[in-house]
C-alpha positions as CSV (number, residue, x, y, z in Angstrom):
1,X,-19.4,-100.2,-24.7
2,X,-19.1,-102.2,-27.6
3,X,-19.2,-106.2,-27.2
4,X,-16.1,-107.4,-28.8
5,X,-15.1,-111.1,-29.7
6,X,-13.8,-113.0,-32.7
7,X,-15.3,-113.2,-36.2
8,X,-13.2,-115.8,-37.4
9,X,-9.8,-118.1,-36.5
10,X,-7.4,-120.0,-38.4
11,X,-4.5,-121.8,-37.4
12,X,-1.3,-123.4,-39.5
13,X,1.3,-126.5,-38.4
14,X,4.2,-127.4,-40.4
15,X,3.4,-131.1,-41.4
16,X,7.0,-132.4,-39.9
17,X,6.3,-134.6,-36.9
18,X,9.3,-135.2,-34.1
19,X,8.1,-137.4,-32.1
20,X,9.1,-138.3,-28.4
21,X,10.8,-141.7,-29.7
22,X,12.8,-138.9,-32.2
23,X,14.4,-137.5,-29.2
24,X,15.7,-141.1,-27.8
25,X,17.7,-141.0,-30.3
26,X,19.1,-137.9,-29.4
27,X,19.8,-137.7,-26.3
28,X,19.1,-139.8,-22.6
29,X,15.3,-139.7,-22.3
30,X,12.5,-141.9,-23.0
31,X,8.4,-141.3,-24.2
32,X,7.4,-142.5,-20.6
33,X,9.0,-140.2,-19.2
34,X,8.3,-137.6,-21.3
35,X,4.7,-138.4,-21.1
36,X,4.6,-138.4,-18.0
37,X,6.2,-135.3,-16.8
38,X,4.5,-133.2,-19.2
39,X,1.7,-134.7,-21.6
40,X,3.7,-134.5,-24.8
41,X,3.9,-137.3,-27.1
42,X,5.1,-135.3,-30.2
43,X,5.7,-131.6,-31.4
44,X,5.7,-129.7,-34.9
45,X,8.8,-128.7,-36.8
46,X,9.5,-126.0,-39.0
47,X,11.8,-126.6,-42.1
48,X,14.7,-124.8,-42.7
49,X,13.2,-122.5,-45.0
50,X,10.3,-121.4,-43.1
51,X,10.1,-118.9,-40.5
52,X,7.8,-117.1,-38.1
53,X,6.5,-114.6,-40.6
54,X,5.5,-117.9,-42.8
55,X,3.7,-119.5,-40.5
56,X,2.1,-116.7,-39.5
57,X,0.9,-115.8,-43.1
58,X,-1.0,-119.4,-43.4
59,X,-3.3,-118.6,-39.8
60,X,-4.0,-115.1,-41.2
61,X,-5.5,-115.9,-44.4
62,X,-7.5,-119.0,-43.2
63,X,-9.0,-116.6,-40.2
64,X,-9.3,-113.4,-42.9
65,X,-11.2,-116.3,-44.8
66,X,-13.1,-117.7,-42.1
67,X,-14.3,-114.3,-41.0
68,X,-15.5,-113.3,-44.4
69,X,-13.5,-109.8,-44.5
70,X,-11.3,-108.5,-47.0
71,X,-8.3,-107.1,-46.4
72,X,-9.3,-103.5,-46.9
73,X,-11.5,-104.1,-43.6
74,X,-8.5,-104.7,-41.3
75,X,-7.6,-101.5,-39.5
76,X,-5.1,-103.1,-37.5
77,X,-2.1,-106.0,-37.3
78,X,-0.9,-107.4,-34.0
79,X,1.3,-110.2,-33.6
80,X,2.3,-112.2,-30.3
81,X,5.8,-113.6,-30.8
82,X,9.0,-114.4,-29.2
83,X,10.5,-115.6,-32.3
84,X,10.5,-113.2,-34.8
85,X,12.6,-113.8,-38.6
86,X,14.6,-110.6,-37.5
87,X,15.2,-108.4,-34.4
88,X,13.6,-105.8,-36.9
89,X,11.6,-105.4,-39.2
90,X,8.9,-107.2,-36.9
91,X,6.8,-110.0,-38.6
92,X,3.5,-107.6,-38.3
93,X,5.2,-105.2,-40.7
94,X,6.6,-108.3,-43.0
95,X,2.9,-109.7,-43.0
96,X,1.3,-106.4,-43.6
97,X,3.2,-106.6,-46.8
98,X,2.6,-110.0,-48.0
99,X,-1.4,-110.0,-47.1
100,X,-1.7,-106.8,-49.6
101,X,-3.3,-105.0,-46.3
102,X,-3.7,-101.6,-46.7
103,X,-1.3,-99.2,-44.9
104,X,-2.3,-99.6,-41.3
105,X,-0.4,-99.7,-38.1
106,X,1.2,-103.1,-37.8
107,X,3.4,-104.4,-34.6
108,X,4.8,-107.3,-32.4
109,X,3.7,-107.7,-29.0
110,X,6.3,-109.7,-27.2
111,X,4.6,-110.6,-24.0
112,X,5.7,-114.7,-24.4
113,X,3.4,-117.2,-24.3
114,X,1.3,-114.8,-22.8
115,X,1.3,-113.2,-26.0
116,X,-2.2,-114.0,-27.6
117,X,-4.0,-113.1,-24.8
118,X,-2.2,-109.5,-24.4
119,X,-2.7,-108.7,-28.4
120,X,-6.6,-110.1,-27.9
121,X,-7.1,-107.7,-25.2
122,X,-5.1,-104.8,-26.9
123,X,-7.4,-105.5,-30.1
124,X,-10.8,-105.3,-27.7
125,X,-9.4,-101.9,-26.4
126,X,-9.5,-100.1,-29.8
127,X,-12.1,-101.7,-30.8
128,X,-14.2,-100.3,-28.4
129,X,-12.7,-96.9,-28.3
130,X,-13.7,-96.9,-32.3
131,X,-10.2,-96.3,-33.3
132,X,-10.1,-99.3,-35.3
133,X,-13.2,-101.6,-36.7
134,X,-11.8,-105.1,-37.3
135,X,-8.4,-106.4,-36.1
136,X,-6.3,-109.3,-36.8
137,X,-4.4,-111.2,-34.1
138,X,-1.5,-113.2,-34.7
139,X,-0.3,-115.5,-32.5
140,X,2.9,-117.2,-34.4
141,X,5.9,-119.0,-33.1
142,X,9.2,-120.8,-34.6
143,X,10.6,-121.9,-30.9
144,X,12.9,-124.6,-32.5
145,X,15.5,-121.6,-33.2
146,X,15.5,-120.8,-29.7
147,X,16.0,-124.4,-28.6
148,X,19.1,-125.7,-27.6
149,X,18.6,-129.9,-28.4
150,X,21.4,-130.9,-25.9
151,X,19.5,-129.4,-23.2
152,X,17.7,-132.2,-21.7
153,X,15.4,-130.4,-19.4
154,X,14.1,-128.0,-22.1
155,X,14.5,-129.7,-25.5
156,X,11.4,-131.7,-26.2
157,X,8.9,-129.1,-24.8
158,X,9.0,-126.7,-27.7
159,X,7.4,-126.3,-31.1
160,X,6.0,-124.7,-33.9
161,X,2.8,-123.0,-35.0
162,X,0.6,-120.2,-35.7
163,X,-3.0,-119.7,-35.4
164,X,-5.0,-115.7,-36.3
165,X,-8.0,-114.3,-35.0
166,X,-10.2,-111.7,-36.9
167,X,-11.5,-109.8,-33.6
168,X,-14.8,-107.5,-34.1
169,X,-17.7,-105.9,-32.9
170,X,-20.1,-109.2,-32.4
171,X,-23.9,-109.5,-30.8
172,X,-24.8,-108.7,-27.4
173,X,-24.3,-111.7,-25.3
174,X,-21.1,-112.7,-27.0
175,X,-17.7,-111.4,-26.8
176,X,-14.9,-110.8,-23.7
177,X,-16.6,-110.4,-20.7
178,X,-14.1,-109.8,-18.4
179,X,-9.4,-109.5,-18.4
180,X,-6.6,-110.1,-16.1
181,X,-2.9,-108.9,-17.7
182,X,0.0,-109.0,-15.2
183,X,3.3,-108.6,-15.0
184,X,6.0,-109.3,-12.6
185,X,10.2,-108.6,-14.2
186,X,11.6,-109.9,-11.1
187,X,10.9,-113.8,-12.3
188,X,12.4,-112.6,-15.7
189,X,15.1,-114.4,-14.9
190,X,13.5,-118.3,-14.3
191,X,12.6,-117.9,-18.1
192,X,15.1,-116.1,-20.7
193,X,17.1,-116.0,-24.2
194,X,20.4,-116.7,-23.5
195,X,22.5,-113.2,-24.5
196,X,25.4,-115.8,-25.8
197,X,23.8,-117.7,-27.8
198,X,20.3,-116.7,-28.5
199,X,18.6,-120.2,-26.6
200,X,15.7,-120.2,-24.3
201,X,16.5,-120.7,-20.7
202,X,14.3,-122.0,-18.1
203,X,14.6,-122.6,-14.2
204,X,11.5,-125.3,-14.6
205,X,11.0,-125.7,-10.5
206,X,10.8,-121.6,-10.1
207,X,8.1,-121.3,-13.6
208,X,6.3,-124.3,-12.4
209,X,5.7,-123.2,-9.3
210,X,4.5,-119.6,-10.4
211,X,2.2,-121.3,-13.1
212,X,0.3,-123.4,-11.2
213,X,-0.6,-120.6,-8.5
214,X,-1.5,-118.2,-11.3
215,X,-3.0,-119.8,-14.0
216,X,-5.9,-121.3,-11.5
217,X,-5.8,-117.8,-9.6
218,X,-6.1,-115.6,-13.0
219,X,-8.7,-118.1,-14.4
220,X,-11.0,-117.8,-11.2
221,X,-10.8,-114.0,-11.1
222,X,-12.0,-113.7,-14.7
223,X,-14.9,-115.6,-14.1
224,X,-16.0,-113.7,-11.1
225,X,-14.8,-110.6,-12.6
226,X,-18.0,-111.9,-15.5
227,X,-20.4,-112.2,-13.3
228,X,-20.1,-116.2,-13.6
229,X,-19.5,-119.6,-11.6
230,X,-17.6,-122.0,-12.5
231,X,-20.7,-124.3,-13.4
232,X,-21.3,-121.6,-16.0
233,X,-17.8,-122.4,-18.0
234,X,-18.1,-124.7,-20.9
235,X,-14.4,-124.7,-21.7
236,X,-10.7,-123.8,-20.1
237,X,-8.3,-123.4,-22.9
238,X,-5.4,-123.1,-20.9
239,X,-1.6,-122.5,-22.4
240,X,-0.5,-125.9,-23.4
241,X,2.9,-125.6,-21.2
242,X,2.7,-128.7,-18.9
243,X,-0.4,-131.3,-18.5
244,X,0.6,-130.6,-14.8
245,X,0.1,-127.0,-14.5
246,X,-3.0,-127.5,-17.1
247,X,-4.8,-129.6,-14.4
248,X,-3.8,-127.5,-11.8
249,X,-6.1,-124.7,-12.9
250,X,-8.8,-127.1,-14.1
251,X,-8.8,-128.0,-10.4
252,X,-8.7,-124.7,-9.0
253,X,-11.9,-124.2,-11.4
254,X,-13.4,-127.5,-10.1
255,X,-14.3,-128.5,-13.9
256,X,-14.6,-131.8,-15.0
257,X,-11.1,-132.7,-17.2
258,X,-13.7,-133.0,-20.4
259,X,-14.3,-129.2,-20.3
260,X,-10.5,-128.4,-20.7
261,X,-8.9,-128.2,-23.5
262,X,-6.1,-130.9,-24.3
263,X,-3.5,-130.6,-27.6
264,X,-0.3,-130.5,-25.3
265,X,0.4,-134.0,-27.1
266,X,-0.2,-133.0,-30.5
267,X,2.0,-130.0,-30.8
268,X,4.1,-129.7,-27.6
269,X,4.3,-125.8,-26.0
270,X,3.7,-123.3,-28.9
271,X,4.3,-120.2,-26.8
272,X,1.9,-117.1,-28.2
273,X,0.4,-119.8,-30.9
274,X,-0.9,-122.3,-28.2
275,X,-4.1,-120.7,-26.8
276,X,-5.5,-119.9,-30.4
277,X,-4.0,-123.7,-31.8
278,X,-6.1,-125.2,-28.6
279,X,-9.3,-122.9,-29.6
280,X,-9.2,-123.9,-33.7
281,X,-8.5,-127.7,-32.8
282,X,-11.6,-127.6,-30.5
283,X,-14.0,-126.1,-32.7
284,X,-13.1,-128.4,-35.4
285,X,-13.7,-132.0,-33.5
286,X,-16.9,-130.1,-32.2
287,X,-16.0,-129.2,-28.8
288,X,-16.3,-125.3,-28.6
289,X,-20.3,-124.3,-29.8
290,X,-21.4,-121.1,-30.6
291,X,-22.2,-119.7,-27.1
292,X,-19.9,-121.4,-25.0
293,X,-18.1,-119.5,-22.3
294,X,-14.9,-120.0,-22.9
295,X,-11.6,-119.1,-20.3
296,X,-8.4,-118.5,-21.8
297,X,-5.4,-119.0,-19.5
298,X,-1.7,-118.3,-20.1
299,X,1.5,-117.6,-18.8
300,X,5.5,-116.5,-19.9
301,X,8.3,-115.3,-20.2
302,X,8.5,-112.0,-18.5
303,X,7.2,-113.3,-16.1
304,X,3.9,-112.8,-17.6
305,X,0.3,-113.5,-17.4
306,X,-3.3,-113.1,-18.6
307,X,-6.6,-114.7,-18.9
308,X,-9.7,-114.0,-20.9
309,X,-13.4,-114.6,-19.8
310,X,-15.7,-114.8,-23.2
311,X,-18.7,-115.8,-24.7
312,X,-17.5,-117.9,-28.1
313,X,-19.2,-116.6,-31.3
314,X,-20.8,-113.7,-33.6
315,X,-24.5,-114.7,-33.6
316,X,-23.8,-115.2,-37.4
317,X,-25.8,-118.1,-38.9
318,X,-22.7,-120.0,-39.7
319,X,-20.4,-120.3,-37.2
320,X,-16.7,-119.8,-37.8
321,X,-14.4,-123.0,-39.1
């Protein structure tokens, strides 16, 4: 079997900054608590005139860049949203068009915030059936049209992003080791778009108490699944949801809080864009090394899940900004 991994990432945030003192103003709430109860401090905003496809664009061409392709080399376009410019066409086929790529099949994956980790793994499996050579990931989100700002329990959790992986056929050593997807529709309804009005719903208590027993439980059974121990992981890049939940599988992994991964208060919960936003702002302050074994952890809407056991890099002589 072919060893797949990634051959270059790029990520995109709008440069508007809402900070937790913004919403104060806005409604009853304060940064302590905010802090507190989950770990954000601020979140990005989208403009008016920029949309999912947009963002999306901006990680694509920075990873295309970073992985030294052109676009003729893409066989393939996936993109994990929830937040798509239209119900159709889908933002794959909308940035198959403004990347110039050639005719190839492009499509949303709308697994939530699971997103990322479902289109990494879908990528991996044609890759190593040799139906497609390199593929590009999107993970991109514009969650502030789903939010509804006068709901206090939701509001300040959500923002916006994108981030892109060029996955490949890398060196032996490197690449996805090991997958968990899941699936279960019967806690569809703790996390939802409202039918009326088009807003994101969540029963916090009932998602809380599912992410904490999963994300630790999907994290340890892709390490074993690898053929690893947790003293062997040099980084949990967990779905930035809740600092809460984040620690709960860091726990459950019994690694030190400097091997996890921690942009919660930089950009608030991304959905699909948050795994690959963590991953880029990691590797650029120097914590992710070519040859670290990473874990990737997320959950959503759906409910969802999924987790990723992978050696980080290409064995190229440059790693991969």
């Amino acid at each position: 079997m072919k060893n797949v991994g990634v051959l270059g990432i790029g990520s995109y945030v709008p440069e508007r900054v809402f900070t937790n003192f913004d919403f104060e103003k806005i409604m009853d709430t304060s940064d302590e608590w905010i802090t507190e109860m989950t770990g954000i401090r601020e979140r990005r905003y989208a403009d008016d005139d920029t949309d999912t496809s947009d963002l999306a664009f901006y990680a694509a061409e920075e990873a295309m860049r970073n992985a030294g392709v052109t676009r003729d080399e893409i066989d393939l376009l996936l993109v994990a949203t929830s937040s798509g410019d239209h119900r159709f066409p889908s933002v794959a086929a909308m940035l198959q068009e403004r990347l110039e790529l050639k005719h190839i099949a492009a499509m949303d994956q709308l697994a939530a915030c699971t997103g990322f980790i479902y289109s990494m793994v879908t990528a991996q499996q044609f890759i190593q059936t040799g139906a497609a050579s390199k593929v590009l990931v999107v993970g991109a989100e514009k969650l502030t049209k789903l939010t509804d700002f006068s709901d206090r329990s939701s509001a300040m959790l959500f923002g916006d992003g994108a981030a892109a992986v060029v996955m490949g056929e890398v060196a032996e050593g490197y690449g996805i080791k090991s997958f968990e997807l899941g699936s279960n529709g019967s806690g569809g309804q703790h996390l939802y778009e409202d039918k009326e009005n088009g807003y994101l719903r969540m029963n916090g208590r009932e998602v809380f108490k599912f992410a904490v027993r999963q994300m630790g439980e999907s994290s340890v059974n892709v390490v074993e699944k690898a053929g690893l121990q947790s003293d062997d992981v040099d980084r949990l890049i967990p779905h930035q949801a809740n600092i809460r939940i984040m620690e709960a599988a860091r726990k459950r992994m019994n690694l030190p809080v400097e091997k996890m991964s921690h942009t919660i208060d930089k950009y608030g919960n991304t959905s699909a864009a948050s795994i690959g936003l963590s991953i880029h702002h990691d590797i650029k302050n120097g914590l992710i090394h070519d040859g670290d074994n990473l874990v990737l952890v997320g959950f959503g809407g759906g409910l969802t899940w999924g987790a990723i056991c992978m050696t980080w890099g290409n064995n190229k002589e440059e790693n991969n900004e």
